[in-house]
C-alpha angles and dihedrals in degrees: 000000000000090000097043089051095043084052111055083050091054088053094052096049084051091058099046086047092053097044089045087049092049093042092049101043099017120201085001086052093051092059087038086067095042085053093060102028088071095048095044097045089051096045083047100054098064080072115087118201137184115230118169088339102305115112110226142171117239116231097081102102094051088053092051097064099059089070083058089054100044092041084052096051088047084056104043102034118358161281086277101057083037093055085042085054087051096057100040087051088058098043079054092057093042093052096049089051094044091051103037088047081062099040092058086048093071112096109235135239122260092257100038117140105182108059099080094050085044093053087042092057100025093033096077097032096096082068100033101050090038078068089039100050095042091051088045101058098035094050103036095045084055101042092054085048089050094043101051091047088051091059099051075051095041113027107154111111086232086059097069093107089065089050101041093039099035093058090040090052089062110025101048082056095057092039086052091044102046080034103059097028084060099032102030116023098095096027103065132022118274081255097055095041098051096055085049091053090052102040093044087053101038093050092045087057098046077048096059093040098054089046090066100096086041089056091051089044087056088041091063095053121104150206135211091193094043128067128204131248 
């Protein structure tokens, strides 16, 4: 119960940090948030949990939310500023595994603390971001395609949930499939894996769903400096 009740608090901190990002720095925020959403939710992830009986891995509601920003970018100002969130998410994720990979690398100091807890959350993240980045690409390339084809479809500004919901829907299954196969598969038993596949799925979704009012209340901000797709 702890962990259900600590979570839903941890979402909803997510979703005021990302609205007051967003509010303060406007669109850069919105990449800013993009930039440390990918190292945070792969950092996170190393980390398994228990929540109403389902082991699962955190992360998954960082990651999350960068479905809501890009899906913000592709309704405010286009597919083009959402595609150009996608890659710098990526080159985000590329630079923090180059340079952690050579941090670890340094041999420490006699009296060093921090080494061990670096190779134990660094240690796993080749793997770990090799998952990460292919799920990435593949998921976010093709929510921003399904979203963008959902808004010539669905074009009504109250329609945003069917927009916003029907490219999650797809996309975050094929982001958790490509993601634990590569990550995952020979680290934990085909039981194991398989509650972490669902749960991961499944809470990335709740989490996308719930983010929908959060998503039209960002939608309302402006900006005297931006201007809309």
């Amino acid at each position: 119960m702890y962990n259900l009740l600590w979570g839903v608090a941890f979402v909803l901190v997510h979703f005021a940090m990302f609205l007051i990002c967003y509010r303060l720095f406007g669109k850069n925020g919105l990449y800013a948030w993009i930039g440390a959403a990918t190292i945070l939710a792969n950092i996170q992830v190393v980390k398994t949990i228990e929540m109403a009986t389902l082991v699962m891995t955190l992360g998954n509601t960082m990651y999350a939310t960068i479905y809501l920003t890009t899906d913000l970018l592709n309704e405010k100002y286009g597919l083009k500023e959402a595609k150009k969130a996608v890659w710098f998410g990526f080159f985000t994720l590329i630079m923090t595994i180059v340079i952690m990979q050579m941090a670890i690398q340094f041999e420490p100091q006699a009296d060093d603390v921090a080494q061990a807890s670096f190779e134990t959350l660094f240690g796993l993240m080749p793997q770990i971001a090799l998952g990460s980045l292919a799920a990435y690409l593949v998921s976010q390339f093709l929510d921003v395609r399904i979203f963008a084809m959902l808004k010539r479809w669905f074009p009504k500004p109250h329609q945003l949930y069917i927009r916003n919901n029907g490219s999650t829907l797809i996309s975050q299954l094929v982001d958790t499939a490509v993601f634990c196969t590569i990550a995952f598969a020979t680290l934990y038993p085909w039981a194991i894996w398989w509650e972490i596949f669902l749960t991961t799925y499944i809470i990335k979704f709740v989490v996308s769903i719930a983010a929908t009012p959060v998503l039209y209340i960002a939608r309302s901000f402006t900006f005297k400096d931006e201007k809309s797709a």
